[in-house]
VOPAPA-298448 format. One record per residue (C-alpha): residue number from 0; x, z, y. Coordinates in Angstrom, 3 decimals. Each point is the difference from the previous one (the first is absolute). Layout:
% VOPAPA-298448
(NUM; (X; Z; Y));
...
This chain:
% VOPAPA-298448
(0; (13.971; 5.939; 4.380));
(1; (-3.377; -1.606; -0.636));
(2; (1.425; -3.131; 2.378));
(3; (3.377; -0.261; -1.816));
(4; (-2.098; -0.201; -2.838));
(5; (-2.227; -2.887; 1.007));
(6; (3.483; -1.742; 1.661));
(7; (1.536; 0.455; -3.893));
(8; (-3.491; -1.766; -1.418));
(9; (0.955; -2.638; 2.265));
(10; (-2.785; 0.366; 2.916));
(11; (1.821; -0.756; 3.642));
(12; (-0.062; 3.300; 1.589));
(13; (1.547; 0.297; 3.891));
(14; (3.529; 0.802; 0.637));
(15; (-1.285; 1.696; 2.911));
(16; (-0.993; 3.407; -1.917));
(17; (1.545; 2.603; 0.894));
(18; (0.126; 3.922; -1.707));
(19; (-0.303; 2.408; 3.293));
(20; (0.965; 3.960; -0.400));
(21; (-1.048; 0.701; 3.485));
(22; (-1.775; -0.574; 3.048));
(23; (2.109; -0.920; 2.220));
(24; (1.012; -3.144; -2.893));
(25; (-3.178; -0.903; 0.082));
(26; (-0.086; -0.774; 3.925));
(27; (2.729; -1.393; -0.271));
(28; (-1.176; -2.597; -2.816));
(29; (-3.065; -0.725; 2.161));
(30; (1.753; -0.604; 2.572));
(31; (2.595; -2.384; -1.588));
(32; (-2.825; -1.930; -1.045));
(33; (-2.393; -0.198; 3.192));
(34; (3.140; -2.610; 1.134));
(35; (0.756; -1.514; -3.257));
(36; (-3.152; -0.642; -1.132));
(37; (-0.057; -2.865; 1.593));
(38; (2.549; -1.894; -1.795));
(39; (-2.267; 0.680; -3.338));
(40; (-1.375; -3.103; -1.497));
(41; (-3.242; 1.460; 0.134));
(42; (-2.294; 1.760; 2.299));
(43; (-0.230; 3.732; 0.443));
(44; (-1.501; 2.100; 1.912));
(45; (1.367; 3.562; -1.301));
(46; (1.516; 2.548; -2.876));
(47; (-1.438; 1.291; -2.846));
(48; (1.724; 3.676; 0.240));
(49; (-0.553; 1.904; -4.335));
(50; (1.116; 3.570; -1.602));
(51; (2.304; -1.578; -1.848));
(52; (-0.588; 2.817; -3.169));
(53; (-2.974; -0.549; -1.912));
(54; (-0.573; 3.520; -1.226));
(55; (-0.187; 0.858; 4.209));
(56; (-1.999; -2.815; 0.202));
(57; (-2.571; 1.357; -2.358));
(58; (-0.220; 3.519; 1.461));
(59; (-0.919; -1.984; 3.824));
(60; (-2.677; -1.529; -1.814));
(61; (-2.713; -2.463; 2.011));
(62; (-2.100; -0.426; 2.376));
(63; (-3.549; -1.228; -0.746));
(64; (1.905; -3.919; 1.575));
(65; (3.723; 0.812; -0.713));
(66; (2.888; 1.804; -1.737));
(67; (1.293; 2.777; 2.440));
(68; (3.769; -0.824; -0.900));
(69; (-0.259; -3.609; 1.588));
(70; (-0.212; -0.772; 3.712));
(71; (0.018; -3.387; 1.565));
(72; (2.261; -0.174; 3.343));
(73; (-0.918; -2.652; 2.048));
(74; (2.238; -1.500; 2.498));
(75; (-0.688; -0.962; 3.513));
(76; (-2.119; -3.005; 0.209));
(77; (1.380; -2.897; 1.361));
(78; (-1.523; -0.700; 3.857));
(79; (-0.284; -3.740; 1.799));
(80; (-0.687; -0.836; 3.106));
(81; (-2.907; -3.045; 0.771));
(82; (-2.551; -0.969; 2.322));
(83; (-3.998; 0.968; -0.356));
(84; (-1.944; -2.750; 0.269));
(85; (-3.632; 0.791; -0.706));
(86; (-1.993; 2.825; -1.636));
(87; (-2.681; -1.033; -2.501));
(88; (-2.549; 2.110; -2.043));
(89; (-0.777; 0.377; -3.440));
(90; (-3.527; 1.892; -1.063));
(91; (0.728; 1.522; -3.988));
(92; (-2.596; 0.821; -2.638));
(93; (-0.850; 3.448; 1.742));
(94; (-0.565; -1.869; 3.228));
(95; (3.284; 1.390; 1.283));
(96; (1.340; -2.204; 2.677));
(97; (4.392; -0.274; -0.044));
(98; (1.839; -1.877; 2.899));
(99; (2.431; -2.136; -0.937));
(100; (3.220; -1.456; 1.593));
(101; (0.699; -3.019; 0.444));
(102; (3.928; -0.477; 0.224));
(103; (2.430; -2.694; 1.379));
(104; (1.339; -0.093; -3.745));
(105; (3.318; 2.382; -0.883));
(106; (2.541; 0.178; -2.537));
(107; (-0.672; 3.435; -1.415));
(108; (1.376; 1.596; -3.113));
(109; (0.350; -2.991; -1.497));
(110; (-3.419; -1.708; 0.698));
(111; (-1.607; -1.756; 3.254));
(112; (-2.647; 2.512; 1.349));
(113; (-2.641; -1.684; 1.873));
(114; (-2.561; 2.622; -0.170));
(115; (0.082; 4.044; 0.653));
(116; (-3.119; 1.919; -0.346));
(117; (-0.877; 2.303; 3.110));
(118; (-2.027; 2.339; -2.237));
(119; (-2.882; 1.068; 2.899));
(120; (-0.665; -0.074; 3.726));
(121; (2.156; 3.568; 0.142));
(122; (3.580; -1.806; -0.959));
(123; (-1.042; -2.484; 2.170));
(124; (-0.181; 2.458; 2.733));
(125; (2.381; 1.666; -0.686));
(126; (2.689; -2.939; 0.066));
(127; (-1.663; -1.053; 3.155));
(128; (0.316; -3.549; -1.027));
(129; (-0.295; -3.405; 1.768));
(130; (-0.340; -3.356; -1.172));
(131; (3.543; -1.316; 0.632));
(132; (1.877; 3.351; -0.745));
(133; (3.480; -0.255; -1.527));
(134; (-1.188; 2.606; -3.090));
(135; (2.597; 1.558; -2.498));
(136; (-1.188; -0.166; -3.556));
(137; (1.009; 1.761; -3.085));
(138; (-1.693; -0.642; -3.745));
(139; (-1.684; 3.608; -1.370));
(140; (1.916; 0.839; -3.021));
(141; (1.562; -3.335; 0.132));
(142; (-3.399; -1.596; -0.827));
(143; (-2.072; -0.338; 2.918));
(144; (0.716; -1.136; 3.559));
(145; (-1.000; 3.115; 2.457));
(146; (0.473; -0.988; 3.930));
(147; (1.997; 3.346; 0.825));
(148; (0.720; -0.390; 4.155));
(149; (0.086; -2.307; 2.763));
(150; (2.996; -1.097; 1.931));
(151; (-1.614; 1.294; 3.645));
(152; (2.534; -1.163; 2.184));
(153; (-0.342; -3.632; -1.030));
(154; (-3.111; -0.421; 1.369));
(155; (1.508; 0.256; 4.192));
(156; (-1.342; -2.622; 1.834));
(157; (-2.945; -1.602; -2.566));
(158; (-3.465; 0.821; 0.117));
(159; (-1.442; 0.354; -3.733));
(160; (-3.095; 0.620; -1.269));
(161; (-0.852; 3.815; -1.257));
(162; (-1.134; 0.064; -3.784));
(163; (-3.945; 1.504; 0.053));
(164; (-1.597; 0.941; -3.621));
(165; (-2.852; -1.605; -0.407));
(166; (-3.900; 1.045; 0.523));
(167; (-1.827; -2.521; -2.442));
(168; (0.900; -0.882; -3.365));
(169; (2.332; -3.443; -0.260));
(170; (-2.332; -1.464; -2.526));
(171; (-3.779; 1.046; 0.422));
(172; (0.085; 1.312; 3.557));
(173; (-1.835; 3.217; -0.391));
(174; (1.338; 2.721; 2.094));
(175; (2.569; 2.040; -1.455));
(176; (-0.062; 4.013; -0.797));
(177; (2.476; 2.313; 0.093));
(178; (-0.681; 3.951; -1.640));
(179; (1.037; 3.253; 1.543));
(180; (3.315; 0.632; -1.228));
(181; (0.782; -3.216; -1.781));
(182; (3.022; -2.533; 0.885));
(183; (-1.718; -3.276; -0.654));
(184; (-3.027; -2.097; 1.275));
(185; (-2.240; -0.748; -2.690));
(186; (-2.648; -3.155; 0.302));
(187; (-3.346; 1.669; -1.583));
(188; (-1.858; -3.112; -1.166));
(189; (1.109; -0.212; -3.660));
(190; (-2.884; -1.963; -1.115));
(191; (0.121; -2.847; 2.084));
(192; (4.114; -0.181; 1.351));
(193; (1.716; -2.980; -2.450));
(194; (3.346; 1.693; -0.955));
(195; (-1.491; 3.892; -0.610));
(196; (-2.177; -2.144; -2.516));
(197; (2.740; -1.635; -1.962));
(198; (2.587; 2.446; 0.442));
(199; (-3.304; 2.633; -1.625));
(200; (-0.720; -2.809; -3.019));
(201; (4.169; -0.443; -0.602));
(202; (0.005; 3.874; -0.155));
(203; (-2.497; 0.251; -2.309));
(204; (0.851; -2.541; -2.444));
(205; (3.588; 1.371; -0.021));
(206; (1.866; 1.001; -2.772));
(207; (-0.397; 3.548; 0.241));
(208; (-3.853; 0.059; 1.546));
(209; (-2.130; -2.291; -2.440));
(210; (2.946; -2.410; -1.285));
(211; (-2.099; -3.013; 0.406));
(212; (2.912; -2.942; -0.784));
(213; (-0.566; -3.567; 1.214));
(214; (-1.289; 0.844; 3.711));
(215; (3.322; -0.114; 1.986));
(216; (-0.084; -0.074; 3.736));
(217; (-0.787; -3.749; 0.217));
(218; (-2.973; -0.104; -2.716));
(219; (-1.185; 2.379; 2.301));
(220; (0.474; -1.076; 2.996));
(221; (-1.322; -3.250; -1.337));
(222; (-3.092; 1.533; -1.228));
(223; (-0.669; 1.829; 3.338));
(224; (0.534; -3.198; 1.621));
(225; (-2.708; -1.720; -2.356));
(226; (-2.599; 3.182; 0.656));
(227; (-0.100; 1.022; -3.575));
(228; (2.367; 3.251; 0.741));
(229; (-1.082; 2.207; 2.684));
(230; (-0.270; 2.844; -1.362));
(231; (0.995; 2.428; -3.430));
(232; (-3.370; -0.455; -0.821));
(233; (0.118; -3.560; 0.005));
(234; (3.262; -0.339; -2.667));
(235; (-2.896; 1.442; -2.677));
(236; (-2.121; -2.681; 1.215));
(237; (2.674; -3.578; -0.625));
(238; (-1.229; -2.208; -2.348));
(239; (2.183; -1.915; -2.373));
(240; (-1.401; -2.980; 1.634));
(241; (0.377; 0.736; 3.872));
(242; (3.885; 0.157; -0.432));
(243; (0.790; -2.544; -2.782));
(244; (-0.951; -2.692; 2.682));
(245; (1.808; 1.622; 3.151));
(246; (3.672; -1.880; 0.987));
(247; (2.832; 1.022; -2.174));
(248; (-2.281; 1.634; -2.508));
(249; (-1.837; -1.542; -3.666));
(250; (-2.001; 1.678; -2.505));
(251; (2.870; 1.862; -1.855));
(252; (0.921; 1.625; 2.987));
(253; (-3.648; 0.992; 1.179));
(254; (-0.894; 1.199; -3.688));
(255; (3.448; 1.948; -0.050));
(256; (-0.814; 2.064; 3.673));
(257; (-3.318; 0.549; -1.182));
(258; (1.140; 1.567; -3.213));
(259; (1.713; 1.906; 1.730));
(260; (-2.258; 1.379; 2.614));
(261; (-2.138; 1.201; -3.427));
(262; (3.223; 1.902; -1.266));
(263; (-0.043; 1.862; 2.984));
(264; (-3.048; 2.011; -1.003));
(265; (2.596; 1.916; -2.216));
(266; (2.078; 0.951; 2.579));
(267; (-0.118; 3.959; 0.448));
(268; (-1.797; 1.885; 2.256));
(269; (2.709; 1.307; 2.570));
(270; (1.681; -3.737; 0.099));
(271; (-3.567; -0.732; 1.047));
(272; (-0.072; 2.619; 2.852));
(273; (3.744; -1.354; 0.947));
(274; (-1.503; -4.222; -0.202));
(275; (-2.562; 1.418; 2.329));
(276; (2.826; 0.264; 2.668));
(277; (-1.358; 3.539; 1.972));
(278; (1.952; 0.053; 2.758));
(279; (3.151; 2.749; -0.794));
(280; (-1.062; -0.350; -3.409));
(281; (3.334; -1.553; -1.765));
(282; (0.176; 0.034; -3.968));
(283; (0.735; 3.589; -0.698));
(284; (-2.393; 1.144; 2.678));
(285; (-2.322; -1.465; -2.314));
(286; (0.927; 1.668; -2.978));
(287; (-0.384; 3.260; 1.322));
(288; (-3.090; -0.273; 1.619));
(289; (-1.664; -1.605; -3.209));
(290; (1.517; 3.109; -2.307));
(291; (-1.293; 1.875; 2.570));
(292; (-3.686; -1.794; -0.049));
(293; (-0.436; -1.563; -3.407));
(294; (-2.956; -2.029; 1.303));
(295; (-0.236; -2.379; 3.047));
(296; (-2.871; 2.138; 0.893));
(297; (1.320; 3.178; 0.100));
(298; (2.452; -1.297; 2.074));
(299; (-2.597; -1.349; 2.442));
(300; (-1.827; 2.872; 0.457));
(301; (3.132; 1.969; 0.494));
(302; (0.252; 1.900; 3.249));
(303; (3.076; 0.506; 2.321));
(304; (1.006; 3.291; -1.249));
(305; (-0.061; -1.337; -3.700));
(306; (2.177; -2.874; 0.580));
(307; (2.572; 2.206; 1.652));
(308; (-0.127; 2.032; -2.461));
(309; (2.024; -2.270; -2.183));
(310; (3.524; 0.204; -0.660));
(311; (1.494; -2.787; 2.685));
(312; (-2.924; -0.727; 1.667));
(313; (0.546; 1.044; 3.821));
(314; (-2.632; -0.431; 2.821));
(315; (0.450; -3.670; 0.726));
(316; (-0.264; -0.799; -3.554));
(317; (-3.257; 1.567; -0.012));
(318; (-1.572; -1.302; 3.007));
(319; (1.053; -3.625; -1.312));
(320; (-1.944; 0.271; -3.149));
(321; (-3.161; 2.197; 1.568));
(322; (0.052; -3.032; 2.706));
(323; (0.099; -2.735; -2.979));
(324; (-2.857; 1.379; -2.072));
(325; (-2.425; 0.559; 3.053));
(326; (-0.005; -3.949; 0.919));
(327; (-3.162; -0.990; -2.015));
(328; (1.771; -3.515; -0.635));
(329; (2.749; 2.028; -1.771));
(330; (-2.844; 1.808; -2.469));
(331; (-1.414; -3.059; -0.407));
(332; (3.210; -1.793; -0.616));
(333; (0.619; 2.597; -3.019));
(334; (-3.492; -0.317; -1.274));
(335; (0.516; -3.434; -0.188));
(336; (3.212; 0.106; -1.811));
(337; (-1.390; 2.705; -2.262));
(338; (-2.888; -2.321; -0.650));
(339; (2.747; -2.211; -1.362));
(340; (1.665; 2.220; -1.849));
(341; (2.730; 1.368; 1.526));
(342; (1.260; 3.375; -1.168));
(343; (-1.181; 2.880; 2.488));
(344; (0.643; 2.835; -2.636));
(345; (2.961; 1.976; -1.401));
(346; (0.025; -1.073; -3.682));
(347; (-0.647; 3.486; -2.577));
(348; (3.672; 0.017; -1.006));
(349; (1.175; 0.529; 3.579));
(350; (-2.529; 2.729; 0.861));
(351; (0.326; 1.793; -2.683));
(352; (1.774; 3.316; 0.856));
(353; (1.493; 3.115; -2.153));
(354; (3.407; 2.393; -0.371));
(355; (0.242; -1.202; -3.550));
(356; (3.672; -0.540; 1.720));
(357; (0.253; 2.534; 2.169));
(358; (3.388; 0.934; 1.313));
(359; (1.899; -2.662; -1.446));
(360; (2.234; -2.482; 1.588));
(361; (-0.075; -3.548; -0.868));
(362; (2.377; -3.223; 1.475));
(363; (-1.417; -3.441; -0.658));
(364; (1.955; -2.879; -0.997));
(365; (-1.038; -4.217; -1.026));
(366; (-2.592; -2.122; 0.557));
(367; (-3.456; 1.175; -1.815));
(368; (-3.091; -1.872; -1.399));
(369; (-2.652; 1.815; 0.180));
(370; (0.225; 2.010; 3.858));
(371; (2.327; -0.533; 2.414));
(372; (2.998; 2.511; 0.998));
(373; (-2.333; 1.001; 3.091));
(374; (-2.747; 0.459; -2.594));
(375; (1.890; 1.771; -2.505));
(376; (1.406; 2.561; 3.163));
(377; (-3.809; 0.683; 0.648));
(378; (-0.785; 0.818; -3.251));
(379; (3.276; 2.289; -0.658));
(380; (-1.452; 2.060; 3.219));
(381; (-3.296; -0.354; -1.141));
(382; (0.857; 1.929; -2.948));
(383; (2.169; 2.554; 1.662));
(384; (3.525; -1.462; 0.047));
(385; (2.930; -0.715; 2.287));
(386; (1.440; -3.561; 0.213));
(387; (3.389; 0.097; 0.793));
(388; (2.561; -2.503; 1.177));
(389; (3.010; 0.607; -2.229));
(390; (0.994; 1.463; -3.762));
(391; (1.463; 3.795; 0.015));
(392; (0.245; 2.562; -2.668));
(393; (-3.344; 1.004; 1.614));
(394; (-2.075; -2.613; -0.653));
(395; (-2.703; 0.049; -2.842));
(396; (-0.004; -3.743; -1.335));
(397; (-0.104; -3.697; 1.516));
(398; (-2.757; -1.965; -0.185));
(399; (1.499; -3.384; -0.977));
(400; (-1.378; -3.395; 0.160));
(401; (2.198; -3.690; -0.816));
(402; (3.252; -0.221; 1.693));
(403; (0.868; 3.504; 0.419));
(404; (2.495; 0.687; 2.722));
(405; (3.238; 0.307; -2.154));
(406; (1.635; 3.121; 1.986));
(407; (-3.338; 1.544; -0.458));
(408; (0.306; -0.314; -4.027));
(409; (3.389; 1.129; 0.274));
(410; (-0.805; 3.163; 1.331));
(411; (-2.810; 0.629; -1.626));
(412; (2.382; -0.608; -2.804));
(413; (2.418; 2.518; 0.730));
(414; (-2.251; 2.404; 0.978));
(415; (-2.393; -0.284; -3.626));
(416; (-3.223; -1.039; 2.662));
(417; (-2.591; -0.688; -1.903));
(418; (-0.889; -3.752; 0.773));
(419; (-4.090; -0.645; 0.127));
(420; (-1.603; -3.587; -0.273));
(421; (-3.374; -1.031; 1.449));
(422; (-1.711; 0.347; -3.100));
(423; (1.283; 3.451; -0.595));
(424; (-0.753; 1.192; 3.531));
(425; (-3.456; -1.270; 0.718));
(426; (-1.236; 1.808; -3.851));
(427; (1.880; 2.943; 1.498));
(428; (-2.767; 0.136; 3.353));
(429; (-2.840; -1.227; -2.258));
(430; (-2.181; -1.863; -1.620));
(431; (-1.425; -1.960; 3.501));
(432; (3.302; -1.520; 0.242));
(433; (0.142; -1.371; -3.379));
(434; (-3.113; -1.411; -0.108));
(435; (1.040; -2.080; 3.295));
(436; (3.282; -1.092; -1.644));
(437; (-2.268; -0.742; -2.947));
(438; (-2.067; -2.582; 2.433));
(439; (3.611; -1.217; 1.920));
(440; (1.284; -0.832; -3.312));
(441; (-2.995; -1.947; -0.776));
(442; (-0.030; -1.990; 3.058));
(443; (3.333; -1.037; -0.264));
(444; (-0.670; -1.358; -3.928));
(445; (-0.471; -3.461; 1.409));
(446; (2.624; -0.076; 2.165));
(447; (2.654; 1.269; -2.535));
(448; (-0.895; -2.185; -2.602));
(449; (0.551; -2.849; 2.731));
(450; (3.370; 1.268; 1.009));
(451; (0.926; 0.311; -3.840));
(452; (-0.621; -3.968; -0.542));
(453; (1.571; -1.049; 3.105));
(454; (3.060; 2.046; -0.126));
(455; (2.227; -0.073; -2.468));
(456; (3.396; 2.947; -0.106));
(457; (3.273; 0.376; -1.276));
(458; (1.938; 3.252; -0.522));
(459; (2.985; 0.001; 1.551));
(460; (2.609; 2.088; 0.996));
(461; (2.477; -0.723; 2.764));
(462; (2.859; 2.429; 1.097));
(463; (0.255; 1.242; 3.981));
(464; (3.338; -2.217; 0.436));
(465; (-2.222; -2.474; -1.569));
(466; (-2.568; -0.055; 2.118));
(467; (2.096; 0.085; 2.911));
(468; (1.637; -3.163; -0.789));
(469; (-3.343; -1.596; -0.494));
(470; (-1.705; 0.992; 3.537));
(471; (0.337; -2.189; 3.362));
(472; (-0.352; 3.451; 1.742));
(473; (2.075; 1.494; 1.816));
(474; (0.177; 4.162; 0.639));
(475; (1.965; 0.400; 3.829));
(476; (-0.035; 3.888; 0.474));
(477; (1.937; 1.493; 2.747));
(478; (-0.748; 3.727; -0.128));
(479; (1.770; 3.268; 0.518));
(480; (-0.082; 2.994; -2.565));
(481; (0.762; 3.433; 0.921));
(482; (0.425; 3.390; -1.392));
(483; (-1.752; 2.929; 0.904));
């Protein structure tokens, strides 16, 4: 109904959708389309399979990543057969070492695939490959090219060369290690190997590490090239004046990277531990660990059993951050940075802890100012709440920031959910948190008062069928919807 709907507002919505009552109509949808698919002016690589009943819909509920009343079915991947004509090696920022394929180049879903990656010396093993093999090759979720076998019986009669991994790293030489129970080689020297370095300073500079803008892969590449970047230690140490006269650059663009290298110092503490790149240590790794450790240095002095002691934190995880904080030039790195700085500490608002909402069940919805939805989760569990995914007759209120989701309203609505803004929340878990929105607001004074000369705004109000008309995009769904 909710399609029909957008197809009456005037929104191009697939022909191809298809109401199923049973199984068996289902199979035999997919497999009408795994052949006609490829008459589609587009790409695909699968079905989206939905409940078609919302009120079913809501008692499934979600996962912590997805609705449980909405399945993706992919199709068989399309496979090619080409010749292998060399194996190269990349080293990553974690020193991991990946063989690469090197193809005689193939038509293949709709793209020429020249390269396949060969993941670690196990596949390579396993496929028993040769330099010269005939190799069949498939993209992984219609993205990326996978070798997936070797055409054996056309090697009768030529003598090719066996692919060996590697000992020695491809771009420092030093002699490559490989731990008990892991898949991949890894090259250890991390201070000294050229692309662990860059790939370490274009991971910490990244968006969601210390969002430093202006130092893309080339600035830095240029300013490793030009010894001025070696290290994270040595962004906090560029001068206006060493990059304004470096190829490409000028004074606006030095003054802008410096600026902001300084705004990083506000970055918070667990997108600190995430910039620091520990190996295993991904963004929400990072979150937990630093609500589990409010301060760098409890975290360093943590032992084995503490660490595993937190909620998603398994063994490995562990022994990769116990390893990272023993290397001296690691507790030196963070003095350093400290020295600079950088945040190392939970702020009060996000360790503060009580069951002023004990029991209750909140959803969150929008785009906040003052913490982030991550943030604001911490703090509902902090205080003795439940975040949940999706609005019921059970849930206590939504805490809702701009651009609440409009199904989400709807319920809550319908249901008489109380709705909660950030203003009313935070005074609700006390007065720590509104004394920090207190200092946000005043920070962003300037800034506002900027925007509000520069940007002028109209209210307007345009109809769905209006909007529709006025768009360049186009919606191509092809979907099946079934009832339970």
């Amino acid at each position: 109904d909710n399609m029909m709907q957008a197809k009456a507002w005037g929104f191009r919505v697939s022909e191809a959708m298809r109401l199923c009552h049973n199984l068996d109509e289902v199979m035999d949808f997919i497999a009408y389309w795994d052949e006609e698919r490829r008459h589609l002016p587009v790409a695909t690589d699968g079905i989206v399979l939905k409940v078609n009943s919302l009120r079913q819909q809501e008692i499934l509920g979600y996962t912590a990543k997805s609705p449980r009343w909405a399945i993706a079915y992919k199709f068989q991947a399309e496979r090619a057969c080409t010749r292998l004509e060399s194996v190269s090696f990349q080293v990553g920022r974690t020193g991991a070492v990946t063989p690469v394929a090197n193809l005689e180049p193939v038509l293949l879903s709709g793209t020429i695939v020249k390269r396949a990656s060969l993941h670690n010396a196990d596949i390579i093993q396993s496929l028993d490959l040769h330099i010269g093999d005939d190799v069949y090759v498939e993209k992984g979720g219609e993205i990326i090219p996978k070798i997936v076998g070797v055409a054996t019986q056309q090697r009768a009669g030529k003598l090719l060369e066996k692919v060996q991994f590697i000992t020695h790293c491809p771009e420092c030489g030093t002699l490559l290690q490989r731990e008990e129970g892991e898949a991949n080689h890894y090259c250890p020297n991390s201070e000294a190997c050229p692309p662990q370095i860059k790939a370490a300073l274009a991971h910490f500079v990244s968006r969601k590490a210390m969002n430093i803008e202006g130092l893309g892969d080339e600035t830095i590449d240029l300013l490793y090239r030009q010894d001025l970047l070696r290290s994270i230690e040595d962004l906090y140490r560029l001068r206006v004046e060493d990059i304004a006269i470096q190829e490409g650059m000028g004074e606006k663009s030095a003054r802008y990277i410096v600026d902001h290298i300084a705004e990083s110092c506000k970055v918070p503490y667990e997108r600190v531990l995430f910039a620091l790149g520990i190996r295993y240590v991904g963004e929400t790794v990072a979150k937990k660990l630093a609500y589990a450790f409010p301060s760098v240095d409890a975290l360093m002095s943590a032992d084995f059993e503490a660490l595993s002691a937190v909620d998603e934190i398994g063994e490995k995880i562990a022994a990769s951050v116990l390893a990272y904080f023993a290397d001296e030039k690691h507790r030196a790195r963070i003095n350093f940075l400290r020295e600079q700085g950088l945040q190392f500490s939970l702020s009060a608002s996000k360790t503060a802890s009580s069951d002023v909402l004990k029991g209750l069940k909140i959803v969150i919805s929008g785009s906040f100012q003052y913490h982030s939805r991550e943030e604001y989760k911490a703090m509902i569990e902090a205080h003795g709440a439940k975040n949940v995914a999706s609005v019921s007759a059970k849930t206590d209120f939504i805490l809702a920031g701009e651009n609440m989701g409009p199904s989400k309203w709807e319920k809550a609505q319908a249901l008489g959910i109380r709705i909660v803004d950030e203003d009313e929340f935070l005074a609700m878990i006390g007065p720590i948190a509104e004394r920090e929105n207190s200092a946000a607001l005043s920070e962003n004074d300037d800034s506002a008062a900027l925007s509000e000369n520069i940007i002028s705004t109209e209210n307007q109000t345009v109809s769905a069928e209006d909007a529709s008309k006025e768009t360049n995009k186009e919606i191509f769904i092809t979907s099946t919807l079934f009832d339970l």
